[in-house]
C-alpha positions in Angstrom: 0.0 0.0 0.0 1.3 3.5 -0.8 2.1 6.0 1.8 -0.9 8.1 0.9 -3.3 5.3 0.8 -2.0 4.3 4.0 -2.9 8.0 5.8 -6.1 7.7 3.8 -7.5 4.7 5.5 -6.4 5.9 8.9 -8.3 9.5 8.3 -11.1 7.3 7.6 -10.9 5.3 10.5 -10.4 8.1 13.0 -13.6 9.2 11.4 -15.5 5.9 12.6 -14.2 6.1 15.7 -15.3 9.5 16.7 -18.4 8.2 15.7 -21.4 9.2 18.3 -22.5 5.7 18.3 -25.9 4.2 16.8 -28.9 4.6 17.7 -31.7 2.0 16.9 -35.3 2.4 16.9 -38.8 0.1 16.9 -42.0 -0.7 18.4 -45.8 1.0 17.1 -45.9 4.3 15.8 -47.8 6.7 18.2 -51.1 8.2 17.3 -50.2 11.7 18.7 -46.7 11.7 16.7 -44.6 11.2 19.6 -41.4 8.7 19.5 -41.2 7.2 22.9 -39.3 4.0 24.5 -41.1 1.7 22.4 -38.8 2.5 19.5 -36.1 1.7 21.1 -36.0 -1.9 20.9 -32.9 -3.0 22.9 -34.2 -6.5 23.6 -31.9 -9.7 24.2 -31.2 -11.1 21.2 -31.5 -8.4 18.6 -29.1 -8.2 15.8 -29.1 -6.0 12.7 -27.0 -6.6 9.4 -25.9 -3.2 7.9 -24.6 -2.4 4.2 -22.1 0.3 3.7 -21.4 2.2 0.7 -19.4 5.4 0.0 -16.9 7.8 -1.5 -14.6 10.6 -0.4 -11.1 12.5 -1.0 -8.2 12.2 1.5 -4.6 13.7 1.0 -6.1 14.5 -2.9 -6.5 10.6 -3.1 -10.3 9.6 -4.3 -11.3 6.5 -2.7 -14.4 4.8 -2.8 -16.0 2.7 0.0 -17.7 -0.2 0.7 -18.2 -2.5 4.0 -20.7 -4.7 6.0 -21.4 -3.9 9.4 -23.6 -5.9 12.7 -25.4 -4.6 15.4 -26.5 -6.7 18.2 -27.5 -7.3 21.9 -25.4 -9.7 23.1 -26.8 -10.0 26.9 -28.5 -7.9 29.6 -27.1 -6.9 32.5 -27.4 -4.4 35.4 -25.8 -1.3 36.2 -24.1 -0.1 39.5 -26.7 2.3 39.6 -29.1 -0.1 40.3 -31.0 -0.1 36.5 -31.0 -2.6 33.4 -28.6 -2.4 30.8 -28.4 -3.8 27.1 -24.6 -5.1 26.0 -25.0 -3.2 22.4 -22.0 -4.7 20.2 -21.1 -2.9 17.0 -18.9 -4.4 14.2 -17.8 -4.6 10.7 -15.1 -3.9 8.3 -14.9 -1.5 5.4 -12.4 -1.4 2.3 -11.0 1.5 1.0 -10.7 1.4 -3.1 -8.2 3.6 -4.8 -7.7 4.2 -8.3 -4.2 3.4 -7.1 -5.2 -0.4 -7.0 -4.8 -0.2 -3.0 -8.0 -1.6 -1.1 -6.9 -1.5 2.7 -9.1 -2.9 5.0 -10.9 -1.2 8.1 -11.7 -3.5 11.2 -13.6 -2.1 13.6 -15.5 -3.0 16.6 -17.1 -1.4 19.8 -19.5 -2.3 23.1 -21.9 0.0 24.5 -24.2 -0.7 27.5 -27.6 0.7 26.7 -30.6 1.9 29.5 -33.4 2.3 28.2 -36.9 3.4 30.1 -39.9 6.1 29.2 -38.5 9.0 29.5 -34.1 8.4 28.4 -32.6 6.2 26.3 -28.8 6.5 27.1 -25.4 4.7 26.9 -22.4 4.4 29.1 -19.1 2.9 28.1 -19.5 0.2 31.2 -21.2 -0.6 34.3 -20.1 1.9 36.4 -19.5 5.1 35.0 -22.3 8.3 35.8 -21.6 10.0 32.7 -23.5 8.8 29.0 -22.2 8.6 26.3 -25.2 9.8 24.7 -28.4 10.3 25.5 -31.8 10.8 24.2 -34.7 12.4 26.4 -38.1 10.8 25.4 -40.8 11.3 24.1 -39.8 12.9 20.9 -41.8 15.4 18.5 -40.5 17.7 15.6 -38.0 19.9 16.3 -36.6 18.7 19.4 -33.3 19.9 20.1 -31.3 18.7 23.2 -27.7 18.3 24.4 -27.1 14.7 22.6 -23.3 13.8 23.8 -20.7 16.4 26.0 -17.4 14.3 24.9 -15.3 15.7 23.5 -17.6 18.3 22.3 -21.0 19.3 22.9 -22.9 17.5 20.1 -26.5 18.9 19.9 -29.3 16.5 18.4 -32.2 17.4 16.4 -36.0 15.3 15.7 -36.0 16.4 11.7 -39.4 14.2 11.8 -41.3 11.7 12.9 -43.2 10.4 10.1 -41.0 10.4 7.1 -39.7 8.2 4.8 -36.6 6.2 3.6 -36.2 5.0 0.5 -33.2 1.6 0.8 -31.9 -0.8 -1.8 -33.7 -3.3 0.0 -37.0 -1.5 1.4 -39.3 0.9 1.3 -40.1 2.6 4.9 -42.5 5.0 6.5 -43.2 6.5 9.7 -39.4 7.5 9.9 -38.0 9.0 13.0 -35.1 11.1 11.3 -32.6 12.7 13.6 -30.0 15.0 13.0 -26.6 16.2 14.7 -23.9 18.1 13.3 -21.1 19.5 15.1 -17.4 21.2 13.8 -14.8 18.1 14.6 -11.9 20.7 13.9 -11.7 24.7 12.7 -11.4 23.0 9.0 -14.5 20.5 8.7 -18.2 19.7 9.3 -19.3 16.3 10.4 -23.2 15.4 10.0 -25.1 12.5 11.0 -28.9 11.8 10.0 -30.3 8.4 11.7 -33.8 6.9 10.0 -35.5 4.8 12.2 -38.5 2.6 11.4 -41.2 1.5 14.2 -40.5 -2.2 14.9 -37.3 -2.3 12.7 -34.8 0.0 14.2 -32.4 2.4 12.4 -33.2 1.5 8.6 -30.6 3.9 7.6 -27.4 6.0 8.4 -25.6 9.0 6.7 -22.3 10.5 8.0 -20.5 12.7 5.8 -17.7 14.8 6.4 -17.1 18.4 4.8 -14.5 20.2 4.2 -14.3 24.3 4.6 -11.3 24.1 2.4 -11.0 24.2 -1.1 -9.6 20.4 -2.3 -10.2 19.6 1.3 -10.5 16.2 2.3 -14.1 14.9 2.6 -16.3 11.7 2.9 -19.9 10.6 2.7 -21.4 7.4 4.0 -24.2 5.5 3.9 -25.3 2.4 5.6 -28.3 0.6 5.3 -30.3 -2.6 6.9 -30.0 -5.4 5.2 -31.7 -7.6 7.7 -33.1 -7.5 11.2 -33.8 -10.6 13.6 -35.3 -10.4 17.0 -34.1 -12.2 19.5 -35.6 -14.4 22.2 -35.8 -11.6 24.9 -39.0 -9.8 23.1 
């Protein structure tokens, strides 16, 4: 692999890894267009399948992307605080194509306990620590902003809508909860994330793209999308 190719691929993978984490969604659509716990289904079990596709510029290398990615819920188990938590674990792998002929590969992996009850959804990094990672306040109607993650910047979140839709390669879906956050990783760049959740699917759909405020800047835009969803025996 070529010395450019090389800091390409681990730009990219800093990018993943400042990722805010995922959030997954499910459960009956509310009749007064509110999202509450119930599409957050966090069960025992769970596992989603995930497609990735993509493109972006780094170190004026072009690079195109593709990857396959799982979400699941390992176990439950209880946090010192006395409350239920899901063992979230996130991983996958994505290769980088240059027109270079270099395709490195990106392993990645990650654990998040998840608590989830009617009015938060939030995750911590284990079963001790006070602080979230993230966290949600519920229920949720259009336009709600609020303070999604502190670490290592305050990262606000926004409720685009809850009754959209998302258009997949492998689906059609409607009554989307789309949420939005975008925050300035450096003085040079814009990162945004837009989730699409479906009720009693989870998050159908990811963007994160990455913009640059310079001209020939480096930049990339994902895209993942569910290829399959299985519950588990904890429903």
């Amino acid at each position: 692999m070529s010395s450019k190719a090389a800091f390409a691929a681990s730009a990219l993978m800093a990018m993943m890894f400042c990722s805010c984490g995922d959030i997954d969604a499910g459960g009956p659509f509310a009749p007064d267009q509110q999202a509450g716990a119930e599409y957050f289904p966090f069960a025992e079990g769970n596992s989603w399948r995930y497609v990735r596709t993509g493109s972006g510029m780094s170190d004026s290398l072009e690079y195109t992307v593709t990857g396959m990615s799982s979400v699941s819920v390992g176990r439950m188990t209880m946090h010192a605080g006395g409350f239920e938590l899901a063992v979230v674990y996130t991983a996958g792998s994505d290769t980088l194509h240059f027109k270079t002929g270099d395709e490195p590969q990106i392993p990645y992996f990650s654990t998040e306990y998840v608590h989830v009850s009617d009015s938060i959804v939030e995750a911590f990094a284990d079963t001790v620590s006070t602080t979230p990672l993230w966290t949600i306040p519920l229920p949720l109607s259009d336009g709600d902003t609020w303070l999604f993650r502190r670490r290592p910047t305050d990262i606000f979140a926004t409720v685009l809508t809850v009754d959209g839709t998302c258009q997949t390669q492998f689906q059609e879906y409607t009554d989307i909860l789309e949420i939005e956050a975008s925050w300035e990783p450096d003085s040079a760049s814009t990162r945004t994330m837009i989730w699409y959740d479906a009720p009693g699917t989870g998050t159908v759909a990811l963007i994160d793209s990455v913009s640059s405020e310079q001209e020939g800047g480096d930049w990339c835009a994902l895209r993942d999308e569910l290829r399959s969803f299985s519950q588990g025996s904890g429903l």
